[in-house]
PyMOL CGO cylinders between C-alpha atoms (Angstrom):
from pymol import cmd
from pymol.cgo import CYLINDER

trace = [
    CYLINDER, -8.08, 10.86, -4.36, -5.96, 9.78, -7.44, 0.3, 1, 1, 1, 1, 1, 1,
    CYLINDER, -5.96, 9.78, -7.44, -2.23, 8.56, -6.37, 0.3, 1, 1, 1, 1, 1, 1,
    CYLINDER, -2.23, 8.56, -6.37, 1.16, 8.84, -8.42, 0.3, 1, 1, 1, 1, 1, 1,
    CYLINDER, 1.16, 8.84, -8.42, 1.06, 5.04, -8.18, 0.3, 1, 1, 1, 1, 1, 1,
    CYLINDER, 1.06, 5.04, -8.18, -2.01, 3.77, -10.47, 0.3, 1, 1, 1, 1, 1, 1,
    CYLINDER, -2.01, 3.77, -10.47, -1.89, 0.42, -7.69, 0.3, 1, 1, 1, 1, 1, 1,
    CYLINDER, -1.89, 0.42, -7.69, -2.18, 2.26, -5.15, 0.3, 1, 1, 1, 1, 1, 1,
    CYLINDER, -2.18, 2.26, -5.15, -5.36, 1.81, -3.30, 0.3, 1, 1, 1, 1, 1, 1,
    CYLINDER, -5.36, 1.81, -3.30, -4.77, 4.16, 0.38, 0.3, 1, 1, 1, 1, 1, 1,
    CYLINDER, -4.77, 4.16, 0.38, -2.48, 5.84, 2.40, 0.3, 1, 1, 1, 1, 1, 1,
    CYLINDER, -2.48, 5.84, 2.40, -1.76, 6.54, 5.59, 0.3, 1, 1, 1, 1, 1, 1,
    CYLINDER, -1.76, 6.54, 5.59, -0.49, 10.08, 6.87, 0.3, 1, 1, 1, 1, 1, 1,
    CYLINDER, -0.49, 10.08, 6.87, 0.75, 9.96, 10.92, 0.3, 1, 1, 1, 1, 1, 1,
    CYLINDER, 0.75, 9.96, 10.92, 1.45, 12.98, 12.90, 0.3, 1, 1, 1, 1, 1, 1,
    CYLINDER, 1.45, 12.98, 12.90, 3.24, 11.35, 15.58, 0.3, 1, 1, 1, 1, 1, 1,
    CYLINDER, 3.24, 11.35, 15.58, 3.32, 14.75, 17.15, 0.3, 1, 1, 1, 1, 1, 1,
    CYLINDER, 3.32, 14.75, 17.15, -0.49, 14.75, 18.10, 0.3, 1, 1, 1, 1, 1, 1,
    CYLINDER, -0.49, 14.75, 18.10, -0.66, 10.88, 17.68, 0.3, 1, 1, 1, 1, 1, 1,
    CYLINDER, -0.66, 10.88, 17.68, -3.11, 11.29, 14.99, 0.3, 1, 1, 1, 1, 1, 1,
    CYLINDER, -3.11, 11.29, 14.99, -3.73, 9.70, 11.61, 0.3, 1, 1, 1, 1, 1, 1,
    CYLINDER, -3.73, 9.70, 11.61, -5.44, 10.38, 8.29, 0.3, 1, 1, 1, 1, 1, 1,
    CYLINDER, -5.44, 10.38, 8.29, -6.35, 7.46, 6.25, 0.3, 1, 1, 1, 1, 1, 1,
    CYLINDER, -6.35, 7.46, 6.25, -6.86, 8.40, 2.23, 0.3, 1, 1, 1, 1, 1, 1,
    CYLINDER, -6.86, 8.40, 2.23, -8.60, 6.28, -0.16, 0.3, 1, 1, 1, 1, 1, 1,
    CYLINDER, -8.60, 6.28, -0.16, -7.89, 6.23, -3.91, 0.3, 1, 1, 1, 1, 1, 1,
    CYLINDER, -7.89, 6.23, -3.91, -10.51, 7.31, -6.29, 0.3, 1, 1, 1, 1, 1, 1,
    CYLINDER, -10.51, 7.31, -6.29, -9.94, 3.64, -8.26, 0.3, 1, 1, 1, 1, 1, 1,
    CYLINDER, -9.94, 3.64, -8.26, -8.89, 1.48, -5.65, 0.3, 1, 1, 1, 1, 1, 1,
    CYLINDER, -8.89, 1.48, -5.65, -7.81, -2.32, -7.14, 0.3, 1, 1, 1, 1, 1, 1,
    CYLINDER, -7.81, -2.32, -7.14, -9.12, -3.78, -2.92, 0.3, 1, 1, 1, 1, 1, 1,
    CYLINDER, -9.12, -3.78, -2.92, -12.34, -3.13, -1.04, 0.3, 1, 1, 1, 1, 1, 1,
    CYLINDER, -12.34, -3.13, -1.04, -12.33, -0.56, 1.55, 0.3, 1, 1, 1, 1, 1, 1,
    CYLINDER, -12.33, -0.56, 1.55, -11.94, -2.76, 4.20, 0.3, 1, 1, 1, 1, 1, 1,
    CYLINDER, -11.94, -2.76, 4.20, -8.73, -4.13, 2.92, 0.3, 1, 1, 1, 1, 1, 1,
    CYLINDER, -8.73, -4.13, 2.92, -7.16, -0.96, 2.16, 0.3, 1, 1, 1, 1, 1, 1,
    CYLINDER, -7.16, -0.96, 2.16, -8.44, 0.49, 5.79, 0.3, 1, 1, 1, 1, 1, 1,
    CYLINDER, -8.44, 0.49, 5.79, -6.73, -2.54, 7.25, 0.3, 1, 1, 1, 1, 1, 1,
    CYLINDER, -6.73, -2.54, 7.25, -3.82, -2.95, 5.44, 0.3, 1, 1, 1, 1, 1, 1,
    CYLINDER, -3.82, -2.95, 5.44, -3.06, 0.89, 6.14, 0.3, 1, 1, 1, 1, 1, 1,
    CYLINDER, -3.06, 0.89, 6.14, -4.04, 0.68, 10.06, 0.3, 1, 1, 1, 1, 1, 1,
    CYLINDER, -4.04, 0.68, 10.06, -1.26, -2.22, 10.09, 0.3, 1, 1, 1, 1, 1, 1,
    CYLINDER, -1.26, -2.22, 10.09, 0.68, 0.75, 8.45, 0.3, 1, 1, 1, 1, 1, 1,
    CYLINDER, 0.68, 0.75, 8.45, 0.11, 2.76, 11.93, 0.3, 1, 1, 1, 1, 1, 1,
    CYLINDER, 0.11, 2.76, 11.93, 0.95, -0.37, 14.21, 0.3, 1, 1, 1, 1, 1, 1,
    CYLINDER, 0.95, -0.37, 14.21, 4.39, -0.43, 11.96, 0.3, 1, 1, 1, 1, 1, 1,
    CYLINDER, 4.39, -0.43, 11.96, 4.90, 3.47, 12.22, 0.3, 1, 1, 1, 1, 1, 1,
    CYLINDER, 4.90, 3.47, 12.22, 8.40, 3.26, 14.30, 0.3, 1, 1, 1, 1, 1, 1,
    CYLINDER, 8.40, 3.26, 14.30, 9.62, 0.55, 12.38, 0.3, 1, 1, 1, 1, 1, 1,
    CYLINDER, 9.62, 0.55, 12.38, 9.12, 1.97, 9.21, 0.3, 1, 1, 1, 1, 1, 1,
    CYLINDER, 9.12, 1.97, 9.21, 10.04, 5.65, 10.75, 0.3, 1, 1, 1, 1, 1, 1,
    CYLINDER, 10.04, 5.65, 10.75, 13.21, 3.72, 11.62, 0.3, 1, 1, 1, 1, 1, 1,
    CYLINDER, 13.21, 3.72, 11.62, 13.74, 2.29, 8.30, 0.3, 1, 1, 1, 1, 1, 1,
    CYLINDER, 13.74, 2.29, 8.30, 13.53, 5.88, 6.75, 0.3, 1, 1, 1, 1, 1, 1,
    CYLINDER, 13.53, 5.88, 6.75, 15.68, 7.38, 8.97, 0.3, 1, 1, 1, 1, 1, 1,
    CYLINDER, 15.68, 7.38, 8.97, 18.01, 5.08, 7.67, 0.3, 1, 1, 1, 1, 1, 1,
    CYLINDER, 18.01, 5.08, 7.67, 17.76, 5.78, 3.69, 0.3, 1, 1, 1, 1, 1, 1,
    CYLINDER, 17.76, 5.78, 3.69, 18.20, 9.21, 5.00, 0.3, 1, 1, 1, 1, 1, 1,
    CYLINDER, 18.20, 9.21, 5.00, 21.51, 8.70, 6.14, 0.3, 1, 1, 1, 1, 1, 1,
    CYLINDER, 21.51, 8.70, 6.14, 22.61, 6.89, 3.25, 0.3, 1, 1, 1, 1, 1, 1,
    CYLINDER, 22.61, 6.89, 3.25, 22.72, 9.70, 0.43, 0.3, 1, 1, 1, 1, 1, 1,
    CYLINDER, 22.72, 9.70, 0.43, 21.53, 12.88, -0.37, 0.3, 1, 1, 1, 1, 1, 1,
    CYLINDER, 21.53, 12.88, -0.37, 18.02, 12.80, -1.60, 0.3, 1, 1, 1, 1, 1, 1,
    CYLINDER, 18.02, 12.80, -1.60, 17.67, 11.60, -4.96, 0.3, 1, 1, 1, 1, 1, 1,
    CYLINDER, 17.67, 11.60, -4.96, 20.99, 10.25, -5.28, 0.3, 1, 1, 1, 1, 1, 1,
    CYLINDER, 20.99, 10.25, -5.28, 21.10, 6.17, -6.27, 0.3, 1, 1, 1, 1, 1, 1,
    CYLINDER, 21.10, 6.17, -6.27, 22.13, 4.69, -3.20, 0.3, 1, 1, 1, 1, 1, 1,
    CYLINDER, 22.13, 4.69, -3.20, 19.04, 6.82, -1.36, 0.3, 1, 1, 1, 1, 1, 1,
    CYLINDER, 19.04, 6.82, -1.36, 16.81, 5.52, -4.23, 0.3, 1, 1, 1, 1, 1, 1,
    CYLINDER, 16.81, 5.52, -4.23, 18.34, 2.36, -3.90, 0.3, 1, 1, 1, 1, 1, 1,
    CYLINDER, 18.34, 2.36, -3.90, 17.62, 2.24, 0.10, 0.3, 1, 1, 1, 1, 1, 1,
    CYLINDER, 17.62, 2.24, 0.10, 14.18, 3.64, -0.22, 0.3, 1, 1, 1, 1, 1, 1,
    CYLINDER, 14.18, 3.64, -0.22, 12.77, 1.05, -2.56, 0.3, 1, 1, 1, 1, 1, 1,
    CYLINDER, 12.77, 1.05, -2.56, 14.79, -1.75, -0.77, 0.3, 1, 1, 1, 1, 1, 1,
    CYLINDER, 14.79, -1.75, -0.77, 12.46, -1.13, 2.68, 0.3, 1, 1, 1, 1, 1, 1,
    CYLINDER, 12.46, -1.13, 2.68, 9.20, 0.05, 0.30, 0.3, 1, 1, 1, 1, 1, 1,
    CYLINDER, 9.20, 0.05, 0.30, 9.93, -3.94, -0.91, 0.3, 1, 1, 1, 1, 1, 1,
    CYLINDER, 9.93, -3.94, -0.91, 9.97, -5.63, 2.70, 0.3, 1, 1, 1, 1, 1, 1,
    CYLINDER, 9.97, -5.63, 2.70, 7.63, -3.21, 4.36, 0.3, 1, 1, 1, 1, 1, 1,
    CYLINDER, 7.63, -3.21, 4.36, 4.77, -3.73, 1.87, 0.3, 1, 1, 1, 1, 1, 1,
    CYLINDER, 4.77, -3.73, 1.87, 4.44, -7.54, 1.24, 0.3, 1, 1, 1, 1, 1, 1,
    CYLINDER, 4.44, -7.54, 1.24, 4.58, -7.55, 5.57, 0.3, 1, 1, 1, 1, 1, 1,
    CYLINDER, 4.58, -7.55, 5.57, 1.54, -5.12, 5.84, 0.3, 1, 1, 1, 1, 1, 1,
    CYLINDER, 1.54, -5.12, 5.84, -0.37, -6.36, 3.09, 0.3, 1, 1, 1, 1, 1, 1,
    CYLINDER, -0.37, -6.36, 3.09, 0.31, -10.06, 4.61, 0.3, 1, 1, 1, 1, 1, 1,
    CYLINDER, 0.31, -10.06, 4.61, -0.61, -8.67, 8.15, 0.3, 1, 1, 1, 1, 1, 1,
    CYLINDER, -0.61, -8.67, 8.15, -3.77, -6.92, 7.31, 0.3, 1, 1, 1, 1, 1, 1,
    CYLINDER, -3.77, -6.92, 7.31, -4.98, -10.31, 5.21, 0.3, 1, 1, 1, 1, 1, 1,
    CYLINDER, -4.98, -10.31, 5.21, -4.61, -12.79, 8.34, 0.3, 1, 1, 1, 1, 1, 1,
    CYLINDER, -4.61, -12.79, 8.34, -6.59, -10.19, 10.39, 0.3, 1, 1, 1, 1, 1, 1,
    CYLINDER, -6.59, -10.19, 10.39, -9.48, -10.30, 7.71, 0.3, 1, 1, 1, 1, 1, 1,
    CYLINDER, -9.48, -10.30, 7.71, -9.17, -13.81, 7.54, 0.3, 1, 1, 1, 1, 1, 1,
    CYLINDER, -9.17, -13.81, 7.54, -9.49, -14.31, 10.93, 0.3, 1, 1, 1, 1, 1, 1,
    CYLINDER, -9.49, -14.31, 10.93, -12.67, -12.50, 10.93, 0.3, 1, 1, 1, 1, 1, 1,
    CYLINDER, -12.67, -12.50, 10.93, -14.06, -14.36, 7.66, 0.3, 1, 1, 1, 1, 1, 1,
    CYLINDER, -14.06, -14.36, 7.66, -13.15, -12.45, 5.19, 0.3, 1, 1, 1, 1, 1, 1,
    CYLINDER, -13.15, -12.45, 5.19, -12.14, -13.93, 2.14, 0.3, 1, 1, 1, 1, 1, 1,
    CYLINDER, -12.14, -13.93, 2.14, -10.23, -11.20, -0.71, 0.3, 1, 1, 1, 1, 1, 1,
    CYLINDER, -10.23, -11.20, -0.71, -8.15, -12.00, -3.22, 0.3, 1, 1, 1, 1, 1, 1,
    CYLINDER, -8.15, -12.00, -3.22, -4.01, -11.85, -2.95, 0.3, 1, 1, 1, 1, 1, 1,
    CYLINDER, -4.01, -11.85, -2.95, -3.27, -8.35, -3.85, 0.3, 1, 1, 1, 1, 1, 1,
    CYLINDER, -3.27, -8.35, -3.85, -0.15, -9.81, -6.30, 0.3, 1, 1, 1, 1, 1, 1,
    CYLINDER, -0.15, -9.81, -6.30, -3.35, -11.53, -8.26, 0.3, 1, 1, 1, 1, 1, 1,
    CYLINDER, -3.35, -11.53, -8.26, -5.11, -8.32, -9.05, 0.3, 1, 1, 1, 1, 1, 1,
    CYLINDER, -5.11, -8.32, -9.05, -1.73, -6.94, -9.84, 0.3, 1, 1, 1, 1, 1, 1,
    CYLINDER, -1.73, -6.94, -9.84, -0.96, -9.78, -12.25, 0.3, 1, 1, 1, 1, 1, 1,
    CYLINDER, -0.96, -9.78, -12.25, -3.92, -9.76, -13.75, 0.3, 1, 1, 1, 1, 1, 1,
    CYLINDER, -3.92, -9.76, -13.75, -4.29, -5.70, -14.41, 0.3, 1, 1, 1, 1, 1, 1,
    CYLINDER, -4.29, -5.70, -14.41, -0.84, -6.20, -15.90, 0.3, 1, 1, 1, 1, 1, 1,
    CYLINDER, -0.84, -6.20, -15.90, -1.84, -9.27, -18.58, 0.3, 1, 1, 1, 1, 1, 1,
    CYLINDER, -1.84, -9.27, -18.58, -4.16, -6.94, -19.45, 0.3, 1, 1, 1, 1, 1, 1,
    CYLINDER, -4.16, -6.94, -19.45, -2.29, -3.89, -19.78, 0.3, 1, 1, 1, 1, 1, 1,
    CYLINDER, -2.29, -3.89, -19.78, 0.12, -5.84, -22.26, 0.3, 1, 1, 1, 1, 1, 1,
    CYLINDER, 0.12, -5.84, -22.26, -2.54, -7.25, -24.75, 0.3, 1, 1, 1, 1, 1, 1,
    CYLINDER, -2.54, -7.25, -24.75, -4.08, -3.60, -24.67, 0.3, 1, 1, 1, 1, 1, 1,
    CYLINDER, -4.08, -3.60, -24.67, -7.14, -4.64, -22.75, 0.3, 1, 1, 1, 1, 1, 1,
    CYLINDER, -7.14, -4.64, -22.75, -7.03, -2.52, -19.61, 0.3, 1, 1, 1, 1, 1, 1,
    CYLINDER, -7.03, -2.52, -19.61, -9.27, 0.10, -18.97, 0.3, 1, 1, 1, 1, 1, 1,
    CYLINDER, -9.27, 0.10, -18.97, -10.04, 2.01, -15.80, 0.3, 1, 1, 1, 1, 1, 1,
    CYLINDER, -10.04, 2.01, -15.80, -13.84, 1.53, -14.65, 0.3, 1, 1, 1, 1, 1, 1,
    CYLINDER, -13.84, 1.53, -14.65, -15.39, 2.04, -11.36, 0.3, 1, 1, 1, 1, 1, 1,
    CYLINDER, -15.39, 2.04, -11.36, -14.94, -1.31, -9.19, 0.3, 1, 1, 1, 1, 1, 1,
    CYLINDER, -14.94, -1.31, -9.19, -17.75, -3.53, -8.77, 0.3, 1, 1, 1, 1, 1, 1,
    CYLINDER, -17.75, -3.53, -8.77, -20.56, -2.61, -5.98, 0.3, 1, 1, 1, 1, 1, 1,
    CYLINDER, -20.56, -2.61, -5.98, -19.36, -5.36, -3.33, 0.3, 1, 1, 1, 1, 1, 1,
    CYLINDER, -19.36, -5.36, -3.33, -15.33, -3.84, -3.57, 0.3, 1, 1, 1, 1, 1, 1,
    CYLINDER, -15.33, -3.84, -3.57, -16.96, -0.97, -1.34, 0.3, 1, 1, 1, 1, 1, 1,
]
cmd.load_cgo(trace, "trace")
């Protein structure tokens, strides 16, 4: 699956309704699979908060109106560093040693400025 955002490596889709999930996996993911499976299961175990959260940028504006926008990235920002923090202490608890997501993120942008970056298929052991 290829996502809007190029660092995006899953997602999680929950239909509370039937208390089911569906996990998708990006076609040029920058993690292994079992980081992005964890990191969006943590996603599921933070459902109501971040339902919460959104229900709140809802009643701040209109949809795309700055304050909305404004709202939306503001819990995007403290939702994300907590999952992707969560989901690394669980792997590292079982012995699993990745690399900070902000470090592949650095480093894809360095190389993105000096016109270096090119999309390839991840190595065999990133899943």
């Amino acid at each position: 699956m290829k996502f809007k955002r190029p660092f995006q490596s899953g997602d999680i889709k929950v239909d509370p309704v039937h208390k089911t999930a569906l996990l998708l996996l990006s076609d040029t993911p920058f993690r292994n699979k079992e980081e992005t499976i964890v990191h969006e299961l943590v996603h599921v175990v933070l459902w109501p908060l971040d339902m919460a959260a959104m229900d709140l940028v809802e009643a701040v504006g209109p949809d795309g109106s700055p304050a909305r926008e404004f709202a939306r990235s503001a819990v995007f920002r403290a939702l994300e560093p907590v999952a992707e923090q969560l989901a690394a202490a669980l792997l590292r608890a079982q012995g699993h040693r990745g690399v900070p997501v902000w470090t592949v993120l650095e480093q894809e942008a360095t190389e993105r400025a000096d016109g270096s970056f090119s999309v390839v298929d991840p190595p065999s052991d990133l899943g």
